[in-house]
N, C-alpha and C positions, 0 to 999 in steps of 0.2 A: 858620382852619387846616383841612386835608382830613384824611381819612383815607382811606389805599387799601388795598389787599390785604397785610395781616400776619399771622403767628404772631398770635395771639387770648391772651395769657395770663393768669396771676391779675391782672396790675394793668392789663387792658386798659381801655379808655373810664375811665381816671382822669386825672386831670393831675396832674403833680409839674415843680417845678423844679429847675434842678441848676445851681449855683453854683459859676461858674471851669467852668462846660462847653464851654468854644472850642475847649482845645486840651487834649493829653496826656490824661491818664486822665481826665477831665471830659468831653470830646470823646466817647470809647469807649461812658462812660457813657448819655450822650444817645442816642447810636447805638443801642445795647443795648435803652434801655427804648422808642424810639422802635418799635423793629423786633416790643415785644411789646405795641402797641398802648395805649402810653401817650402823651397830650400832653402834652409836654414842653418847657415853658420853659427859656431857657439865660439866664439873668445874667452878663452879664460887663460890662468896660469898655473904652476905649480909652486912659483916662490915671487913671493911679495918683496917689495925694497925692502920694506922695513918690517918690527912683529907688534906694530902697533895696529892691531884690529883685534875684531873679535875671535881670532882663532888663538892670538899672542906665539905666535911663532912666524916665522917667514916663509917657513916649507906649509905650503895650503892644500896642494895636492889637488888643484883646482884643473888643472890641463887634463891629469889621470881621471879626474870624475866625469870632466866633458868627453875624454874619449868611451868608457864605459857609457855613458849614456847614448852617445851618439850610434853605439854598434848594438845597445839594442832596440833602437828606433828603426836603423836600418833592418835588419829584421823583422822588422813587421813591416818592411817595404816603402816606409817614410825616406826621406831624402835631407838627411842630416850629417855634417863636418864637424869636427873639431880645430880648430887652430890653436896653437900655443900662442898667446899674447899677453905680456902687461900693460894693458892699458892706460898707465900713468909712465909710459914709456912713448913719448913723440917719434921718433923713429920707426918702434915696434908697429904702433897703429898706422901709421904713413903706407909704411908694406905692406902690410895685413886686408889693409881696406884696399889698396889698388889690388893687390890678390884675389880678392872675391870679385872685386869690379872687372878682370880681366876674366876670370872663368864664366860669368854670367854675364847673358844678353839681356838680365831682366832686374838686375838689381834694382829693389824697390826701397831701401832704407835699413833704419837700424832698432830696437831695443834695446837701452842701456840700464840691464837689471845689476849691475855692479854696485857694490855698497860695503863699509864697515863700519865700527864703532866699537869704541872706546871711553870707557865709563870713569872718569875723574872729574873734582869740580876742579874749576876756572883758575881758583887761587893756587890750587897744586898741581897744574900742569905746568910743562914746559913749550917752549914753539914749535919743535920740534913734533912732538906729538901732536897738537894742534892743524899741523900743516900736512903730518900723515894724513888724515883723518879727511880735510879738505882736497886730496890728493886723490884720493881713494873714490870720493862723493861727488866731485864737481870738477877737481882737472881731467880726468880721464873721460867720464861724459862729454865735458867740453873737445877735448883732441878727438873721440869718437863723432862726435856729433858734425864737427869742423869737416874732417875729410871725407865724413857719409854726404852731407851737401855740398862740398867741391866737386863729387863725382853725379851726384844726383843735377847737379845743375847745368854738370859738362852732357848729362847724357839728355837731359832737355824734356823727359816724358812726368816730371812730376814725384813723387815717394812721399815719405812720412819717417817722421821719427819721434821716435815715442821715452823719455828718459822716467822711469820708477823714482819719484822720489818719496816722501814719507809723511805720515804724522805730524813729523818733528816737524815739519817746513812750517805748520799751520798750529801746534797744540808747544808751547815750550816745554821742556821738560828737564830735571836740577840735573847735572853729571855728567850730560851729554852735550854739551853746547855745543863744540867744532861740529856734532855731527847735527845737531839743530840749526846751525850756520852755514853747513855746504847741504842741507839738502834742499833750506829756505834760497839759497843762492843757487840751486838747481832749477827751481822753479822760476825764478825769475830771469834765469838765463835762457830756458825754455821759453818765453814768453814772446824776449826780446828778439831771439831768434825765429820766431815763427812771424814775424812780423817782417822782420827779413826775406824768408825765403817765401812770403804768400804771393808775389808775383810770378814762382816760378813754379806754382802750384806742388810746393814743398810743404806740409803739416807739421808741424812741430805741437807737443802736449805734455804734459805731465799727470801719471797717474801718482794718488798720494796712499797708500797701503794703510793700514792702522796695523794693531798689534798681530803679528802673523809668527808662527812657533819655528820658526826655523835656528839654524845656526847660530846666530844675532841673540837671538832670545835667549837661548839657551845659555848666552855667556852675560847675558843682561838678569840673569831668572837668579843667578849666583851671588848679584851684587846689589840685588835690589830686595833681597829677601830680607826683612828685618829679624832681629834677634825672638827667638821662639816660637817663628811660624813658619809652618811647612809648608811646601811647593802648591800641596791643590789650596792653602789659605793667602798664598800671596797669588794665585792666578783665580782668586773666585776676587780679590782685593782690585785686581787688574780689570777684569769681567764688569767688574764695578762701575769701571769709569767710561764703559761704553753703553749709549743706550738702549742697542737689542741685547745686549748683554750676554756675547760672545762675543769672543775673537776668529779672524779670519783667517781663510786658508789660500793657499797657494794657486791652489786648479780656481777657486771663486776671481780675483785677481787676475789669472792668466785669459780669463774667458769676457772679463772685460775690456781688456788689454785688446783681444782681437778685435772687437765691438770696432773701439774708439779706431783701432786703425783702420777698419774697413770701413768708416763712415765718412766720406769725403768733404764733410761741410762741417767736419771738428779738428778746428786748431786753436791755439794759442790759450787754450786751457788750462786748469790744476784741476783733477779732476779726485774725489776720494772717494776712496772703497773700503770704509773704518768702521762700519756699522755704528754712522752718527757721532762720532766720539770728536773732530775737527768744532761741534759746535761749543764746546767747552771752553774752543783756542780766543 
């Protein structure tokens, strides 16, 4: 990987990865810490276990986006990887993470922007989808998160990890519950974990996003729309429920996101970035 002419900032000449960084606020992120002189691994995949998410297929085409993205970052001189991983694959991450730990002398931690969702109520699901769902939101952060501080602790100078969780952790919301249950169990495994590793001057936090237009939404905007209202009448409806009354974007999110990691006196956090909408929760 190169490095060219960037913004120099606190986490420059470190490497971090960032998980689910292909696309939507994962993507931003990459970007963001790319552009302040961090190397930066992107994990993703192109086929999922299962097609219970927001895309409803298996093939996600998630590996092919991080690598387009990562080659035109490199081009403008940033210092950006792709790796093929599923990260609800124990194994896959076990290798994946000693991979980056073995090529960098400066590994500083991880980002885990990885997330789906699956819009059914409670009474017509099955477990199976349930468990996708929490698989996707809380076991793979959790295996990410695990072997980013086994190595963070083995190498002894301190990092941060930062896990995206949502909304939903903080506001309920009807249809989504596995995914209002593994992002609510994100944050609180964040929690419990920073508390763990503050002796080894290891951060752990949680950023909580509100409504942000990505991929997600976009299979959420199809199933939430009620009968004879159109797209700008159910997102002036959504607009509604927050009270600067707008929804968030991707780059706002990714830029706090750096904030919280370069500040060395924030851990064990949930931190929201919803324009006010969490006080409804």
């Amino acid at each position: 990987m190169t490095q060219g002419n960037k913004a120099q900032g606190k986490l420059s000449g470190k490497t971090m990865i960032v998980v689910g960084g292909a696309r939507g606020i994962g993507s931003a992120i990459v970007e963001v810490l790319a552009k302040e002189g961090v190397h930066v691994y992107i994990f993703d995949t192109d086929r999922t276990p299962n097609a219970i998410n927001h895309y409803q297929t298996q093939d996600v085409s998630g590996y092919q986006a991080a690598r387009t993205l990562a080659a035109d970052l490199v081009e403008q001189g940033l210092s950006v990887k792709a790796i093929a991983v599923d990260a609800t694959s124990e194994a896959q991450v076990i290798e994946a993470v000693a991979g980056v730990v073995h090529e960098s002398e400066h590994f500083y931690g991880l980002v885990n922007a990885i997330g789906s969702s699956h819009l059914i109520n409670t009474v017509e699901s099955s477990l199976s989808e349930f468990d996708a769902i929490v698989q996707t939101n809380l076991t793979a952060p959790y295996l990410t998160s695990r072997e980013a501080a086994r190595a963070l602790i083995q190498r002894g100078k301190g990092g941060a990890i930062l896990n995206i969780s949502s909304i939903a952790a903080k506001v309920a919301f009807p249809g989504i519950s596995s995914y209002c249950a593994a992002k609510a169990g994100l944050q609180g495994f964040s929690g419990a974990l920073a508390l763990e590793l503050a002796t080894h001057n290891i951060r752990v936090n949680c950023v909580c996003p509100g409504i942000v237009k990505t991929n997600m939404w976009k299979y959420l905007e199809n199933r939430l729309i009620e009968p004879n209202e159109s797209l700008d009448d159910l997102w002036a409806r959504m607009e509604g429920l927050i009270p600067l009354g707008r929804t968030q974007i991707p780059e706002n999110i990714a830029r706090f996101c750096l904030a919280v990691l370069e500040n060395e006196d924030i851990t064990a956090q949930s931190l929201s970035v919803d324009g006010g909408m969490n006080l409804y929760g």
